[in-house]
C-alpha positions as CSV (number, residue, x, y, z in Angstrom):
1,X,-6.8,117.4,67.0
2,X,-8.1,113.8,67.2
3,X,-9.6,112.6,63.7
4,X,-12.9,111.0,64.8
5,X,-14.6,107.8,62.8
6,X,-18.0,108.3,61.0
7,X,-19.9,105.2,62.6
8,X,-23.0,105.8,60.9
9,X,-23.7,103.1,57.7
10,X,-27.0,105.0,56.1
11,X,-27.2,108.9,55.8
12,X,-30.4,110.1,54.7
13,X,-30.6,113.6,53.0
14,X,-33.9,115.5,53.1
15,X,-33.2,118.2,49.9
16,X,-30.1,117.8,47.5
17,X,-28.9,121.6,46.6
18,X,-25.6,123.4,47.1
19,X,-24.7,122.5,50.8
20,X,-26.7,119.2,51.0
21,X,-25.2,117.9,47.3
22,X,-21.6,118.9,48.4
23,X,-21.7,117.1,52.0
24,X,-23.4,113.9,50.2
25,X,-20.3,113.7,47.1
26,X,-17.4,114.2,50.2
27,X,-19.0,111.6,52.3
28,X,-19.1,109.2,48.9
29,X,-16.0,110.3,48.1
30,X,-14.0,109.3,51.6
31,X,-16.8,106.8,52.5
32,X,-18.2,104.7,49.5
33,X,-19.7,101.4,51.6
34,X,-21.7,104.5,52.8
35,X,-25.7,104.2,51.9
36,X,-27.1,107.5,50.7
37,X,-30.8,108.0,50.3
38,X,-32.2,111.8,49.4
39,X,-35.4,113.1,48.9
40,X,-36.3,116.7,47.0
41,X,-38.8,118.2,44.7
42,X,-36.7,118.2,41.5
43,X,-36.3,114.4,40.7
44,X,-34.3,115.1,37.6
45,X,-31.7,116.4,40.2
46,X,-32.0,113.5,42.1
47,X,-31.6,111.3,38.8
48,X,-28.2,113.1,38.1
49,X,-26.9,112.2,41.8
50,X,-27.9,108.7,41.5
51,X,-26.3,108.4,38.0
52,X,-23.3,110.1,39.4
53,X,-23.2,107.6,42.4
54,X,-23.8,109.8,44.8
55,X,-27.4,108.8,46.1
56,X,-28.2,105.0,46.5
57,X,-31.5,105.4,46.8
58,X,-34.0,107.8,45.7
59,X,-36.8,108.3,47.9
60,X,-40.6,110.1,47.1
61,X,-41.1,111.5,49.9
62,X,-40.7,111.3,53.6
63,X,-41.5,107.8,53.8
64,X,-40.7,104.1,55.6
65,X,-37.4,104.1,53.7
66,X,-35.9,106.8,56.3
67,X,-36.6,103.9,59.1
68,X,-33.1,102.4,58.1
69,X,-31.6,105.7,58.3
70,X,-29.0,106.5,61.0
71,X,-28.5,110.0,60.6
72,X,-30.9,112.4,58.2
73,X,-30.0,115.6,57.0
74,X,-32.2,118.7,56.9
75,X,-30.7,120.9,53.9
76,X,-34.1,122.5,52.8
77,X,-34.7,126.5,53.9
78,X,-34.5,127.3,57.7
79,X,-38.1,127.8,57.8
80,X,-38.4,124.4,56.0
81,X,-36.6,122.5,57.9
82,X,-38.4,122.7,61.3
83,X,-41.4,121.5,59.1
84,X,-40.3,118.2,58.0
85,X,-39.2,117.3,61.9
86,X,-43.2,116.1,62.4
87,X,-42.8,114.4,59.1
88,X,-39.5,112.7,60.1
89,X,-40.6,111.3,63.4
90,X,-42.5,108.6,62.9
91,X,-39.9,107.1,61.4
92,X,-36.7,107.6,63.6
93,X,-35.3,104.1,64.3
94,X,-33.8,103.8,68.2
95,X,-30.3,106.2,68.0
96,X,-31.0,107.6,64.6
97,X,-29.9,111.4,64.4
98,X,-31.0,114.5,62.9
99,X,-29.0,117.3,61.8
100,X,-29.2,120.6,59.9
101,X,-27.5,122.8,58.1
102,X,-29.3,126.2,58.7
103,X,-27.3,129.4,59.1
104,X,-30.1,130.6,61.9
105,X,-30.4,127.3,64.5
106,X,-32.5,128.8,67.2
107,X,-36.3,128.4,65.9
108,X,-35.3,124.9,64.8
109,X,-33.5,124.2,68.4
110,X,-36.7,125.6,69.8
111,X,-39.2,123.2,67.7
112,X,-36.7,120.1,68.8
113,X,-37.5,120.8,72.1
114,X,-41.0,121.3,71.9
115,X,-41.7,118.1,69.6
116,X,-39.2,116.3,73.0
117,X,-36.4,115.2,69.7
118,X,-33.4,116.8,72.0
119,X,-31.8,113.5,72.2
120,X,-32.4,113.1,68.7
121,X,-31.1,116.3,66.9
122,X,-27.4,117.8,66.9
123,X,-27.2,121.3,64.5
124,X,-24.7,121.8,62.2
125,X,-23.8,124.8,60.3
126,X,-21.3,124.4,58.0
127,X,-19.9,127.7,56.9
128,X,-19.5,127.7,53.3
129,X,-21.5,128.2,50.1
130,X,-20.8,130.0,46.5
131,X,-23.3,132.4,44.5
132,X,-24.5,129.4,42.6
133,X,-26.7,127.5,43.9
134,X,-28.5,123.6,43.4
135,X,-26.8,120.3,43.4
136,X,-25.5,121.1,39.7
137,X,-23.3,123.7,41.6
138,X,-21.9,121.2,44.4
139,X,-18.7,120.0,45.3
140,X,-17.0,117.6,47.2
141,X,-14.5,120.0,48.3
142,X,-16.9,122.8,49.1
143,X,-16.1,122.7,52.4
144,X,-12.5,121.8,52.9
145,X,-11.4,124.3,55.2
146,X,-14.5,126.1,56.2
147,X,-15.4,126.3,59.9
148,X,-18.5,123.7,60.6
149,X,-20.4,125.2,63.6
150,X,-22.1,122.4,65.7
151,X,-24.5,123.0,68.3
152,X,-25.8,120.6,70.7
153,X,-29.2,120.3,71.6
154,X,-28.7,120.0,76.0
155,X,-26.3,121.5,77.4
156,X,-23.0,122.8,75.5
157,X,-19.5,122.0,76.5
158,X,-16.8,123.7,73.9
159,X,-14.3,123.3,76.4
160,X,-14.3,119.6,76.1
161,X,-12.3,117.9,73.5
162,X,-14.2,116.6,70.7
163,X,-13.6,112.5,71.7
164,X,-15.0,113.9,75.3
165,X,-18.0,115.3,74.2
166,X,-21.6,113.5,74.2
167,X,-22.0,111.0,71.5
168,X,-24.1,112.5,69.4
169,X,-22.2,115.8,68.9
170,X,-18.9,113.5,68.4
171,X,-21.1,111.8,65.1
172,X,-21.6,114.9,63.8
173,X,-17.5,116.5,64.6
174,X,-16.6,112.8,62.9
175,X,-19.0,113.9,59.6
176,X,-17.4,117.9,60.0
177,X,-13.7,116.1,59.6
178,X,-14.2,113.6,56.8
179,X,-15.8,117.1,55.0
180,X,-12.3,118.3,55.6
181,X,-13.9,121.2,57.0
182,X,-12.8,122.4,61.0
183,X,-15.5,121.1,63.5
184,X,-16.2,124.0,66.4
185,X,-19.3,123.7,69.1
186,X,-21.1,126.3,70.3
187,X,-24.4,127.1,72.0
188,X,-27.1,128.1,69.4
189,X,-28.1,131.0,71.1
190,X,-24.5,132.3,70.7
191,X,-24.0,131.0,67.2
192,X,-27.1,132.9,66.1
193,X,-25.3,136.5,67.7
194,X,-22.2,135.4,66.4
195,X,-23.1,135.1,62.7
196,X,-25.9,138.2,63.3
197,X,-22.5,140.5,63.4
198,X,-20.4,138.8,60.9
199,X,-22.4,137.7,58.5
200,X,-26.4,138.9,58.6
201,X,-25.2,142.5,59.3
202,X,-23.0,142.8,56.4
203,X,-25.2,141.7,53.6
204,X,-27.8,144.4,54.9
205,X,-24.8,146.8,55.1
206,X,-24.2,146.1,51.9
207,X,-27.8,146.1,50.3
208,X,-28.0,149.2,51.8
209,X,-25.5,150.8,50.6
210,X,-26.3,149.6,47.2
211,X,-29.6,151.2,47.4
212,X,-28.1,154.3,48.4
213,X,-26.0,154.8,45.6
214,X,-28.9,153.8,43.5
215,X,-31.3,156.1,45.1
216,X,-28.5,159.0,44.9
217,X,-27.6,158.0,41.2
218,X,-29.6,160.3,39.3
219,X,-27.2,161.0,36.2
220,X,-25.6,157.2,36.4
221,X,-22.5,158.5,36.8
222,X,-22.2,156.3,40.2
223,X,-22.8,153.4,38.4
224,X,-20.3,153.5,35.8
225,X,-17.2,154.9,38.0
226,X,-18.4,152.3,40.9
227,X,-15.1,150.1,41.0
228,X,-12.4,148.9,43.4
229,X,-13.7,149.3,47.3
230,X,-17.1,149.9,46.3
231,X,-17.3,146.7,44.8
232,X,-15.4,144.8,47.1
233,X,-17.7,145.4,49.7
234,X,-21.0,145.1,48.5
235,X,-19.9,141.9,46.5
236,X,-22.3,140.3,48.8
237,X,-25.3,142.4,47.9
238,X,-25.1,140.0,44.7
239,X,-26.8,136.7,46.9
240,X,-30.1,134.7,46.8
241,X,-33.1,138.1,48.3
242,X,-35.0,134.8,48.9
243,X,-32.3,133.0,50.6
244,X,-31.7,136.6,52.8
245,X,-35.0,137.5,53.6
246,X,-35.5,133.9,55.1
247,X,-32.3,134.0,57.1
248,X,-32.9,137.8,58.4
249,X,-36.6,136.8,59.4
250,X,-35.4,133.6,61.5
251,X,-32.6,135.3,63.3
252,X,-34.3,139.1,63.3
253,X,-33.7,139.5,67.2
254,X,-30.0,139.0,67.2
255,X,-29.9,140.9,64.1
256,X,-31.9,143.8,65.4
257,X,-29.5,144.3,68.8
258,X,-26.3,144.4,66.2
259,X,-27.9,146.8,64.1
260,X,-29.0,149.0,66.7
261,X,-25.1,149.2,68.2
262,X,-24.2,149.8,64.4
263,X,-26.5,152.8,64.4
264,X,-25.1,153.8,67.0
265,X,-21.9,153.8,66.3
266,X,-22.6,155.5,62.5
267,X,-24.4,158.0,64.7
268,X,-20.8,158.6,66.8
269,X,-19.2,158.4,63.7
270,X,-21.3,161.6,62.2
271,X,-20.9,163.4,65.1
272,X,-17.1,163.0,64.3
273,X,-17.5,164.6,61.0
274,X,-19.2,167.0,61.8
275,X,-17.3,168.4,64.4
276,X,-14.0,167.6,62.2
277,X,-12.5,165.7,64.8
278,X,-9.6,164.1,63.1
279,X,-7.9,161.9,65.5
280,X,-11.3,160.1,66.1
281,X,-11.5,159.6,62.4
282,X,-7.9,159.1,62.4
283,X,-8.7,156.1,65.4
284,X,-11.6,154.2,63.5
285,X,-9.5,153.7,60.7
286,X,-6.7,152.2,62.4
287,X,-8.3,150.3,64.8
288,X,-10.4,148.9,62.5
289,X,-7.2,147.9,60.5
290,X,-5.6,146.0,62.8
291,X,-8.2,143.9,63.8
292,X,-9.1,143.1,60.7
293,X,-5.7,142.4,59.8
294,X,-5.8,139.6,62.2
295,X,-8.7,138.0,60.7
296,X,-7.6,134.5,59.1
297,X,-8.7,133.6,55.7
298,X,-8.9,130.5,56.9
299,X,-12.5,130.6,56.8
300,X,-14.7,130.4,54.2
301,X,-18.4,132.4,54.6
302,X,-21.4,132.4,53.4
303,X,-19.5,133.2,49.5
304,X,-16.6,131.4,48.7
305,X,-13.6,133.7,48.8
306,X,-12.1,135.5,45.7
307,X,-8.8,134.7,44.6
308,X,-7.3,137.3,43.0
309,X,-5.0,140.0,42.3
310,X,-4.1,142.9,39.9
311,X,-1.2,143.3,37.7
312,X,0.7,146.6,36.5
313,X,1.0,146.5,33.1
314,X,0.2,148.9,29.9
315,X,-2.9,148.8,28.5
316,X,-1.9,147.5,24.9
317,X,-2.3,145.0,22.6
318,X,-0.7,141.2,23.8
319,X,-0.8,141.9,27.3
320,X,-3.1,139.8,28.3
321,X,-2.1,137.0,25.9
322,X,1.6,137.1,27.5
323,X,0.8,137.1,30.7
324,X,-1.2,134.1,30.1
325,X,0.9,132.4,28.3
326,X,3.3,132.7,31.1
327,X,0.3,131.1,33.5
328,X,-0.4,128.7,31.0
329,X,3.0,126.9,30.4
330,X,3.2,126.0,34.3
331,X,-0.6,124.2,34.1
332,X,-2.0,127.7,36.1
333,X,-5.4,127.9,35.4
334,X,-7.2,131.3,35.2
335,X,-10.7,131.6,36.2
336,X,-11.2,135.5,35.0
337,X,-9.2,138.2,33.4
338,X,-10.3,141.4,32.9
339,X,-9.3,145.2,32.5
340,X,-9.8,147.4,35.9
341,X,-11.7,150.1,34.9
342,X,-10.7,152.6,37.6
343,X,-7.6,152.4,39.4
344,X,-8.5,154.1,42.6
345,X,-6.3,152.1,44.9
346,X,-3.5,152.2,42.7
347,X,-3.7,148.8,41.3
348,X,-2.6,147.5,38.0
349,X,-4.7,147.7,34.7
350,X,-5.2,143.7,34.9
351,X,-7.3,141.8,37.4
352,X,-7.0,138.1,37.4
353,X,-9.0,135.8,39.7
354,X,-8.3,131.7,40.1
355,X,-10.2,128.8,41.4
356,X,-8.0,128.7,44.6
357,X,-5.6,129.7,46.7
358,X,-2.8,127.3,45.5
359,X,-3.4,128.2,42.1
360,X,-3.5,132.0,42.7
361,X,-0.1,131.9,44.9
362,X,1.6,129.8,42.1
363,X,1.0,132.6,39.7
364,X,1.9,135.4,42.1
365,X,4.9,133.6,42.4
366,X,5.6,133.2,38.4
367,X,4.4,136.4,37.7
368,X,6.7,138.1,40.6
369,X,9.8,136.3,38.6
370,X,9.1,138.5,35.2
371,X,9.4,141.1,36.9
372,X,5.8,142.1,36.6
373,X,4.0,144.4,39.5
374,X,1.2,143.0,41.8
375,X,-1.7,144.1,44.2
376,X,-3.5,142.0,46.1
């Protein structure tokens, strides 16, 4: 894949949280003749970028200043960000660009082409995040491997390779690169189905289910055994209800077609149970395993990926302090250690999570030579 050049000089950033903050320190980082202005409510926050070199200058508002700007940022709520475009415009110097980095692009595609800024705008969406938010939370390695969705505002070419493409998606795959992160272009219309079943679905799978238990959870009992795949799975019940309810009510079409096939399909799946039909049963569980064992890490989400794994041990005194001093004495650092509480999957009594994936398979790998027994 052809590494493109960034050959924008002045970056603008209109709000300075999680995604915003994290693409502003990698571009720093990689980039530092690069001038970085920003612009959100909190001015402390702003403060703390500038003192960390990360913003040049701070602006007050959407002002003149952006005039110098050759690409601006939109890293404020979906809703938000279709808002500022009005604001923006006066001040768009000749080739400037706007991007985004909404997980819903369609209503802000839709208000590019009605205020004629189609020439002007290229979404983005890169794929990534953690359950913290704000720039305190930011990173400039946030999204090293995540996918970075770009959508083009007239019409979209994926087939093309990226030094092909027009030249304002190419500015934006040339920012998605020096992120680290792994540039792909798609139409907006199919991004927005796309992340419907992969990502919208399952948080309001998983709030769901949540509520279920809760609403079924008379004696408590539910609560205190919940563990192991229960957990796993509604992990994501634990994000931003702001940040949800704006991203279900600006993609609530696609959403609404996926989670009318899902009913369906829970519907089939009833049928099956009721009827005691075990080789349906036996067919949904190993489809589904197969195709989700072909699913790369590789990419990142919406959450940032646990690294973990469980270790057999007995439940006594030192364990924990042995096993970390094992980790320790190789520079392995450990993020969380803890005691599983209910083994249903057969894993060990320890659960250990790390910072990243390089850290987590160096300890697998130390651990493995003791002798010890794992679980992913």
């Amino acid at each position: 894949m052809k590494q493109l050049e960034i050959t924008d000089s002045v970056i603008g950033f209109i709000g300075l949280g999680l995604i915003g903050g994290s693409i502003a320190k990698r571009l720093k980082k990689v980039r530092p003749d690069l001038t970085v202005m920003a612009y959100m409510r909190t001015r402390s926050k702003l403060e703390q970028a500038k003192a960390d070199g990360v913003v040049d200058v701070i602006l007050d508002g959407i002002e003149e200043e952006l005039s110098r700007c050759d690409l601006i940022f939109l890293c404020t709520p979906v809703e938000y960000n279709a808002q500022y475009l009005a604001d923006i415009r006066p001040y768009l110097k000749p080739g400037a660009l706007i991007t985004d980095v909404g997980s819903t692009k369609t209503s802000i595609h839709q208000e590019i082409e009605r205020q004629g800024l189609t020439g002007s705008f290229t979404g983005g969406h890169p794929m990534a995040g953690s359950e913290k938010t704000g720039y305190e939370s930011s990173s400039d390695h946030l999204l090293e491997n995540a996918y970075y969705i770009v959508t083009p505002s007239h019409d979209c070419h994926p087939e093309l390779p990226f030094e092909q493409q027009p030249e304002n998606v190419r500015r934006i795959v040339a920012v998605a690169q020096a992120l680290g992160a792994i540039p792909l272009i798609l139409d907006y219309r199919e991004h927005d189905k796309i992340v419907a079943a992969i990502s919208h679905l399952p948080h309001l799978i998983a709030s769901s289910l949540v509520r279920l238990v809760k609403d079924n959870d008379s004696s408590g009992v539910m609560k205190q055994v919940a563990a192991g795949g229960f957990k796993d799975i509604t992990r994501i019940a634990s994000s931003s209800p702001e940040m949800w309810e704006q991203i279900c009510m600006t993609n609530s079409r696609p959403i609404a077609d996926i989670l009318r096939q899902y009913i369906g399909s829970l519907s089939e799946i009833l049928k099956e149970l009721e009827h005691a039909d075990s080789s349906a049963i036996y067919s949904l569980f190993d489809v589904s395993r197969s195709y989700r064992n072909s699913i790369t890490d590789r990419a990142r989400g919406s959450i940032e990926p646990s690294y973990e794994f469980s270790v057999d041990v007995v439940d006594e005194i030192g364990a924990i302090s042995t096993i970390s001093v094992i980790l320790a004495a190789k520079g392995i650092s450990i993020k969380n250690i803890g005691i599983n509480n209910n083994r249903e999957q057969g894993e060990g009594a320890l659960k250990i999570a790390f910072y990243d994936k390089a850290s987590m398979d160096a300890a697998w790998e130390r651990l493995s030579y003791y002798k010890y027994e794992l679980f992913q």
